[in-house]
N, C-alpha and C positions, 0 to 999 in steps of 0.2 A: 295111439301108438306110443309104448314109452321110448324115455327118452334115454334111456343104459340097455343096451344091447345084450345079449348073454357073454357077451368075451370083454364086457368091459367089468370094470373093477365096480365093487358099490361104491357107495355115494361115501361112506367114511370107515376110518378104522379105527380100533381099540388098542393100543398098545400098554400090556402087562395090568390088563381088565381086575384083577383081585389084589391090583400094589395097596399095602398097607399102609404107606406116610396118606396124614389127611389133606393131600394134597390133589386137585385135578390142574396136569397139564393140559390146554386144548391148542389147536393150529387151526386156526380159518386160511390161511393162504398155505399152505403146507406142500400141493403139488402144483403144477405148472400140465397136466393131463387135460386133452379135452376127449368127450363120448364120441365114439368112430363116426355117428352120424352127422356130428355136425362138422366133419372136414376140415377139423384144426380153428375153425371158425374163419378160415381162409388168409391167416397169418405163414407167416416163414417162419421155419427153426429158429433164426436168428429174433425175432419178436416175443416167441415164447419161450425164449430161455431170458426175457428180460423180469425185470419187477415187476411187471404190469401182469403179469401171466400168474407169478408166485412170490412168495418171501424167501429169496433161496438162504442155505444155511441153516434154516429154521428145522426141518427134520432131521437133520443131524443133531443138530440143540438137543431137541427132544428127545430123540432117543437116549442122548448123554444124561439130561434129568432125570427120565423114567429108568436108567438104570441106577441112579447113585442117590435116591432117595427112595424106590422101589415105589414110584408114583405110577397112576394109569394116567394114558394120555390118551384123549379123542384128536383126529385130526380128519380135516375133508381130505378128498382125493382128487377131487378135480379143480380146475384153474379160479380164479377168480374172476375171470373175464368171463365163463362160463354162467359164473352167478358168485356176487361176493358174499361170502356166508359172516359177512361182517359189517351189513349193511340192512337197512329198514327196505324191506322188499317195497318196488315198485318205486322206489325215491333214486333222486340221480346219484351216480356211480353203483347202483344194484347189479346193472348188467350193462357196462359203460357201451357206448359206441363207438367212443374216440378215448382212449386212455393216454394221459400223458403225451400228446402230441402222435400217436397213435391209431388211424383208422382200424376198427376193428369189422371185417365188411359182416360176419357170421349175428352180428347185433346190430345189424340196422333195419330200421323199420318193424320190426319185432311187435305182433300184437299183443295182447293184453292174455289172451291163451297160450301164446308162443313163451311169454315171460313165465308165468302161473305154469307150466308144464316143466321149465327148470326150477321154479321153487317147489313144486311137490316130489321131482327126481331128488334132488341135490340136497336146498336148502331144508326142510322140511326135514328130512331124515337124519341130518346130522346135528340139527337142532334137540330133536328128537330125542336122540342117545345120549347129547348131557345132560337133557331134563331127567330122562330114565336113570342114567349114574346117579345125579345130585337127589335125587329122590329116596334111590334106595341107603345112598351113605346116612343122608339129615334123620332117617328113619331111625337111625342107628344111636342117634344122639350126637355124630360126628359133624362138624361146621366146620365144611374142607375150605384151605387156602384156594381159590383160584386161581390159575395162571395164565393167562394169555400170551403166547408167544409170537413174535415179529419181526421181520428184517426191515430196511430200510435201504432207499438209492442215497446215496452223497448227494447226487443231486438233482432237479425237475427242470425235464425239460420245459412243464407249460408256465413256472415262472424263474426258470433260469438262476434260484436260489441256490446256495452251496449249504449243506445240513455238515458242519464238521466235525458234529460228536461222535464218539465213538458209541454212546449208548444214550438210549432216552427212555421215559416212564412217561405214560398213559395214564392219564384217569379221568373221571366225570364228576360223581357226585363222592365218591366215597377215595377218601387217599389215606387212610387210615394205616394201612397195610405200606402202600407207597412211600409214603414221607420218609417211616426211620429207613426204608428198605436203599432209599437214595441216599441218605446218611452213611449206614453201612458199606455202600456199596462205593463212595467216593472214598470212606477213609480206606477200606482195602484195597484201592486202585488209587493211587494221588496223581497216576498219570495218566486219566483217562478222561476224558470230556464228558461230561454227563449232561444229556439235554433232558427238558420239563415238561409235555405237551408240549413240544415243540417240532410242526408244526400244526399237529392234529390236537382233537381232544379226544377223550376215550368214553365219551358221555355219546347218546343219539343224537342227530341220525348220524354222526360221524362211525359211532360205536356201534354195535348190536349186545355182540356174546355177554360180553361184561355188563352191559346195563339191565340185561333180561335174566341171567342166568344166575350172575352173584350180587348185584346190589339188590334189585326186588327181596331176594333173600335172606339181605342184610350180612352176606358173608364178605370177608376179607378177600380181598384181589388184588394181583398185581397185573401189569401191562408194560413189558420191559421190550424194544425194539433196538436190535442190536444191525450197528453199518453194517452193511451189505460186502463191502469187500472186505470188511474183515474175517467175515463167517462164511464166506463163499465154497472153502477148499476145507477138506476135512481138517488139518490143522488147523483153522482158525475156528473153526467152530466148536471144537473141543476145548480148546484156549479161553474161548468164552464161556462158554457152558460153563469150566470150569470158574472163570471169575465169577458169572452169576453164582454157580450152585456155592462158591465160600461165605458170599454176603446173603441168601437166602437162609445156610446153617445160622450165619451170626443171625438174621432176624429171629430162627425161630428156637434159637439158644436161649435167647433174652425173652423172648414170649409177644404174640400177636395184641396188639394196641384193644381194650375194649370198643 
């Protein structure tokens, strides 16, 4: 039996599939949606309108990138508590049980087919569609920037830390792209907090998209994670978009690091 019903949404969308700049937007936490059948995963409205569920502000982000540099952006559509499409399948917080101080009842006890059934709905196909973009762009002769887009809580509940940037950058093995891109983006903002991996890393298993999709490939990437109430309400997130999108022109005014 699958696991997307006919009245549910697919697994990801394309937004502006033929953008010119050599750019791929993607969103792995993008919606906060679960599949009708699995019954919200037995959360309250007020659960999934948290972080644990999505990175809110982040589709709005995008859609402001993908129009002002005329970028295609991939994004999932359903929750991350559903399955985190930014995560090494079958490793902990894949398909958490407990998020952030959180029971999540729709993920407990979950067998080894139960999980395997949402990576071949969800994860699998939206994996899927970047490789198919990046394949047919590299074909091209083009070595797209990647983007990884992300919000962030201020602060966690399960170690009670306060995160007070207002922006932070991700990376694993490759910061190539990142370094000047936090340079730029501090001197056009002197009033903004800029966190560093802080407090994630953007390498596996913490990572997926970025380690699989643009390092193996050796392309350029960023992983910019903007605070959560700042991006939360259509104004803020426009506000941001636009501060990222002035310090991404300056990066790519000045030209991507070999």
């Amino acid at each position: 039996m699958s696991l997307l019903s006919p009245d549910d949404p697919p697994a990801f969308r394309i937004e502006n599939p033929d953008g010119r700049a050599p750019i791929l937007l993607v969103s792995d936490h993008d919606s906060n949606q679960v599949p009708a059948g699995l019954n919200r995963l037995g959360l309250p409205d007020d659960e999934l309108a948290r972080h644990i569920a999505y990175d809110p502000g982040i589709a709005r982000i995008g859609r402001r990138l993908t129009e002002r540099f005329d970028a295609p952006m991939i994004a999932t559509s359903y929750s991350r508590l559903v399955v985190d499409c930014n995560r090494v399948p079958f490793t902990p917080g894949s398909i958490p049980a407990v998020s952030d101080g959180t029971a999540v009842p729709g993920n407990h006890a979950l067998d080894d087919a139960a999980r395997q059934a949402r990576y071949d709905a969800l994860f699998a196909p939206y994996h899927a569609a970047i490789t198919w973009h990046l394949d047919r762009v590299v074909a091209t002769g083009t070595r797209p920037l990647v983007i990884a887009l992300h919000s962030f809580t201020p602060r966690l509940r399960d170690n009670g830390g306060e995160r007070p940037w207002h922006i932070g950058f991700l990376w694993g093995a490759d910061d190539r792209a990142t370094a000047p891109m936090i340079m730029l983006f501090a001197k056009l903002n002197p009033d903004a907090v800029v966190g560093a991996n802080q407090p994630y890393s953007g390498g596996s298993p913490e990572g997926y998209t970025i380690p699989v999709h643009a390092e193996r490939r050796g392309l350029h990437n960023i992983t910019p994670e903007f605070r959560q109430d700042l991006v939360s309400d259509p104004d803020g997130a426009d506000a941001w978009a636009g501060r990222f999108g002035d310090a991404l022109d300056a990066l790519l005014e000045q030209g991507l690091p070999g």
